[in-house]
C-alpha positions in Angstrom: 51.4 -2.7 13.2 49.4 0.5 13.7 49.4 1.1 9.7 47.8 -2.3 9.4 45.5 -1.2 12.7 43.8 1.6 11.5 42.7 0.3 8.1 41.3 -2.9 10.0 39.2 -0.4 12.6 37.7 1.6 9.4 36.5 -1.4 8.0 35.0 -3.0 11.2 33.5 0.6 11.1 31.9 0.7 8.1 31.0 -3.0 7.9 29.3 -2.1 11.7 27.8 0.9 10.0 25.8 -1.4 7.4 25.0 -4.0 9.5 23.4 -2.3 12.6 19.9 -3.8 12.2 16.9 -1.3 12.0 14.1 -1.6 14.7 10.5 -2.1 13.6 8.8 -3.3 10.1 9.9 -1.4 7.0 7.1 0.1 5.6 5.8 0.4 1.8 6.7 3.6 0.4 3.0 3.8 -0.7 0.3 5.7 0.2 -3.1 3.5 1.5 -6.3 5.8 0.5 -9.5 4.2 2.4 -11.5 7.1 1.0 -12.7 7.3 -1.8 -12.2 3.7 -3.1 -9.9 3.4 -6.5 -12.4 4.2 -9.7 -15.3 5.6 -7.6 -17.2 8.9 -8.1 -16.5 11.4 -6.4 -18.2 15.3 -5.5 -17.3 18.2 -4.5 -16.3 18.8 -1.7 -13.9 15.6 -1.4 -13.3 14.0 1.4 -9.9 11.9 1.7 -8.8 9.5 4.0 -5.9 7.4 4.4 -2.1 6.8 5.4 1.2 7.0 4.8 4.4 6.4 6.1 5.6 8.9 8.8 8.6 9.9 6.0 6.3 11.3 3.2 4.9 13.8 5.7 6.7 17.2 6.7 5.8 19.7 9.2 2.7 17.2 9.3 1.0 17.5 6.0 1.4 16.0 2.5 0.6 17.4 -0.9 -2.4 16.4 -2.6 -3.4 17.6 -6.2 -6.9 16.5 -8.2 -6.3 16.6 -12.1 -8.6 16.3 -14.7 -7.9 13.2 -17.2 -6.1 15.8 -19.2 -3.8 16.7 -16.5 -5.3 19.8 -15.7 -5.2 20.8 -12.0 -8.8 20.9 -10.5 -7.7 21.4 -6.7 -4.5 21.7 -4.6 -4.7 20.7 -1.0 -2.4 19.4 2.0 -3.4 16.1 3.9 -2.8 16.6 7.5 -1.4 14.2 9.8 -4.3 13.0 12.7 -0.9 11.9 14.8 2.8 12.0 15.3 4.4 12.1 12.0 7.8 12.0 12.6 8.1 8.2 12.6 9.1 5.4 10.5 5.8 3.4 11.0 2.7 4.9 8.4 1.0 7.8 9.9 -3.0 8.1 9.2 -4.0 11.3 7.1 -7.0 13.7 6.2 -8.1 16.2 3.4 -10.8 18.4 2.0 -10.3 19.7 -1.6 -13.2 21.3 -3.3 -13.3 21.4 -7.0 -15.1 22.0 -10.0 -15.2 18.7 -11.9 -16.5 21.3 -15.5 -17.2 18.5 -18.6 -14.4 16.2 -17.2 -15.8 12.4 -16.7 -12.9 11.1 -15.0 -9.2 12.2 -13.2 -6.6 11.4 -10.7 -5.9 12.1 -7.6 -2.1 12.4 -6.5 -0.1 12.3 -3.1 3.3 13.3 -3.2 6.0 12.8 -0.7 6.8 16.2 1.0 9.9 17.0 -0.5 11.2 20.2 0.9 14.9 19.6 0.4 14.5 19.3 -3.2 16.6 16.4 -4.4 14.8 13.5 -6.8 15.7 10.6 -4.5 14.0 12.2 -1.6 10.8 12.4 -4.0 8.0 10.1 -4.3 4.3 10.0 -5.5 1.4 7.7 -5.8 -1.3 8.3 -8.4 -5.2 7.2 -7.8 -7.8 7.1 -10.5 -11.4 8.9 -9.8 -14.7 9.3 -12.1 -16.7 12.7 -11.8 
């Protein structure tokens, strides 16, 4: 009888360990920009606003690169969280990057999900198009 037990208890376990409901809305893994607007022009120095869930942050910031059309880097910054980011729920965000746009008419900016461990499944990015 306590062969048969045990296996019974691990499997209550596990099927308990999948089912225990998570509190809250499960937010979008991406990242809301309110400024600059998609496709608009932008100057130096640029002035970004937006959120993203508390996940994508660590130690409170979040990577944020400005590349040319041609992929080359025109600016590397951090967005800082303007509250608690150690949450599920999205987490509002700031950043200054000042760049030298040169001949280039248009690029992308790109947040990426602070990733200090490494591993691809913890990564993430989200890619926003920008005239100069």
């Amino acid at each position: 009888m306590k062969i048969f037990a045990l296996p019974f208890f691990v499997l209550s376990f596990s099927a308990c360990g999948v089912l225990v409901p998570v509190e809250g809305p499960v937010p979008t893994s991406e990242v809301q920009v309110t400024l600059p607007q998609a496709g608009s022009v932008v100057t130096s120095p640029l002035n970004i606003e937006g959120s993203a869930p508390g996940p994508w942050f660590f130690e409170a910031s979040l990577p944020v690169t400005l590349e040319a059309e041609d992929g080359t880097v025109l600016a590397r910054g951090a967005a800082q969280a303007q509250s608690s980011w150690q949450t599920v729920e999205r987490v509002e965000f700031m950043a200054t990057l000042e760049f030298d746009p040169g001949s280039y008419a248009e690029g992308v900016l790109i947040f990426e999900k602070d990733n200090p461990s490494g591993l691809p499944e913890h990564s993430g990015s989200y890619e926003m198009g920008v005239r100069f």
